[in-house]
C-alpha positions as CSV (number, residue, x, y, z in Angstrom):
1,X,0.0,0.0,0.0
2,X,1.0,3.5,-1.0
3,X,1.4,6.7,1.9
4,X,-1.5,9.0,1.2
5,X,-0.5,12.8,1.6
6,X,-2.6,15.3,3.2
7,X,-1.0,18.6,2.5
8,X,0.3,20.0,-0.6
9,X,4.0,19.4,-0.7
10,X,5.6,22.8,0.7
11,X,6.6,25.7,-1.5
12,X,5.7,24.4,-4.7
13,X,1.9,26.1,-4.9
14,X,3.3,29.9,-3.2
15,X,2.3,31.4,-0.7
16,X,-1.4,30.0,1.1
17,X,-4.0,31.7,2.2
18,X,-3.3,31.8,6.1
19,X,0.0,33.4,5.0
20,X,-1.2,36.2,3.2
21,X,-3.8,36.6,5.5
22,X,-1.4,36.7,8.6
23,X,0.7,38.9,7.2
24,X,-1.9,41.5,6.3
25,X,-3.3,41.3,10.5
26,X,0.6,42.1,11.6
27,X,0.2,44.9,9.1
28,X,-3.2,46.6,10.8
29,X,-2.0,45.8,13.9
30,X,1.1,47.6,13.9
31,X,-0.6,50.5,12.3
32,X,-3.1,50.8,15.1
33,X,-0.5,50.3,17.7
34,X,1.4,53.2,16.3
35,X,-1.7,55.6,16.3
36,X,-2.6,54.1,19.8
37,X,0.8,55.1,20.9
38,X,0.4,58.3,19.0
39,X,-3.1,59.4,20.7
40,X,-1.5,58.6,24.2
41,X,1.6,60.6,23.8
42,X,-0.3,63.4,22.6
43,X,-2.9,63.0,25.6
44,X,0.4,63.0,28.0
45,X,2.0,66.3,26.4
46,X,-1.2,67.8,26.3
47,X,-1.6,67.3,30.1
48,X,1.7,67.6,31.1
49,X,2.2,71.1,29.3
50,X,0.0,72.7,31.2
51,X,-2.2,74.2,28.8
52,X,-5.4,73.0,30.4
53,X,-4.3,74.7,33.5
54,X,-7.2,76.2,34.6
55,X,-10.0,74.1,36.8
56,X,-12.4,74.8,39.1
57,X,-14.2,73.0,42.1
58,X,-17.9,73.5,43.9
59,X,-16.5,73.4,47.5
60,X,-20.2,74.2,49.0
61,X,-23.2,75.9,48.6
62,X,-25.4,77.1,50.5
63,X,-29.4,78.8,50.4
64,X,-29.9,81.8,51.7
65,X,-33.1,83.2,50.7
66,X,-35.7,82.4,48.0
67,X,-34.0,84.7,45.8
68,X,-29.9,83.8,46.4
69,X,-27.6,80.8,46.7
70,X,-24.2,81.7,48.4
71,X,-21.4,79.7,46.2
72,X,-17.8,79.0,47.6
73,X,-15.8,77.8,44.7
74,X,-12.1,76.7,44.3
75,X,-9.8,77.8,41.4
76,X,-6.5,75.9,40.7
77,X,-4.8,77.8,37.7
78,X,-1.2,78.8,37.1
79,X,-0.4,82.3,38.5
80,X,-0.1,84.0,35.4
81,X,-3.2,82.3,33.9
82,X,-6.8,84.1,33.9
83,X,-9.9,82.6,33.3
84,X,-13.8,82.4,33.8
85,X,-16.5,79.8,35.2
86,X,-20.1,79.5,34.9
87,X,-22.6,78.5,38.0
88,X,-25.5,77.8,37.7
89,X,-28.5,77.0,40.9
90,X,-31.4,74.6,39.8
91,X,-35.0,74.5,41.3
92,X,-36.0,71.0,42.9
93,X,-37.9,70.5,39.1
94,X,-34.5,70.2,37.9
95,X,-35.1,73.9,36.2
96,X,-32.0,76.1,36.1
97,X,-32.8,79.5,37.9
98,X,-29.9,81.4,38.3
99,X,-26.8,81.2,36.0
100,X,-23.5,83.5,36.3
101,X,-20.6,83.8,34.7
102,X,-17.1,84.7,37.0
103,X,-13.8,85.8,36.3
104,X,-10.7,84.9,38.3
105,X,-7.8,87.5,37.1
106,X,-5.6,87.1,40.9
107,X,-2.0,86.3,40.5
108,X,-2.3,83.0,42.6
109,X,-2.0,79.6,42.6
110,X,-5.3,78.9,44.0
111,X,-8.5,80.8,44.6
112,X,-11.1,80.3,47.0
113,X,-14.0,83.1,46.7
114,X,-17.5,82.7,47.6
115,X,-20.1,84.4,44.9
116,X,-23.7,85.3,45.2
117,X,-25.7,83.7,43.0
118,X,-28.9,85.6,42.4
119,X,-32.1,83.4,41.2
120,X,-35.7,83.8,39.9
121,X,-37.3,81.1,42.6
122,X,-36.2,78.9,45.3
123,X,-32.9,77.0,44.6
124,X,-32.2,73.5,46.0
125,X,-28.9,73.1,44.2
126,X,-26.3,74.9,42.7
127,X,-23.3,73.5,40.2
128,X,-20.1,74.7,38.4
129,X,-21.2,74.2,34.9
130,X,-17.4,75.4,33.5
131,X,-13.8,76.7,33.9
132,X,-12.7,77.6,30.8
133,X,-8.9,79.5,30.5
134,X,-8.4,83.3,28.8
């Protein structure tokens, strides 16, 4: 009796399928890898430079009439850096009833100041909406 073959015998039909195919994944992958490793460097410099150096914090609110919500906010920036957040109170609907806009010019680090924030009914809850630098 005669040895049956199962495969081709190598090299003599090029390249197969699985092959080609193979090569094509490393291909993609190492193309995505590179932007992946792209997008992350650029995410680091971006953070690491500083130039989003300008954030704010809702320390505490407080009511104090039917008309005014006492806000005391914290500003981490960069002492040369000037900037602006937005407040805003809402009603228990969920309504927003008082909005205002502050600028922090100081030449500090960090800046704790307590705002007024006038409204058109009863607030239950006030939030920083946005720090955004100048």
């Amino acid at each position: 009796m005669s040895a049956v073959r199962e495969q081709l015998p190598e090299g003599r039909y090029g390249r197969s399928a699985d092959d080609r195919a193979d090569r094509k994944l490393k291909a993609v992958g190492s193309v995505l890898g590179v932007l992946l490793l792209g997008t992350i460097g650029w995410i680091g410099y971006d953070y690491v430079s500083g130039k989003s150096a300008f954030g704010g914090e809702l320390i505490k609110f407080k009511v104090t009439s039917a008309q005014s919500v006492d806000v005391h906010v914290e500003i981490r920036k960069s002492a040369d850096v000037s900037g602006t957040c937005t407040l805003r109170a809402l009603a228990e609907s969920g309504a927003e009833v008082g909005r205002k806009d502050i600028a922090f010019e100081q030449r500090e680090d960090v800046v704790n100041e307590v705002v007024t924030l006038r409204t058109t009914e009863r607030a239950t809850a006030a939030e920083l909406v946005f720090c955004d630098a100048r």
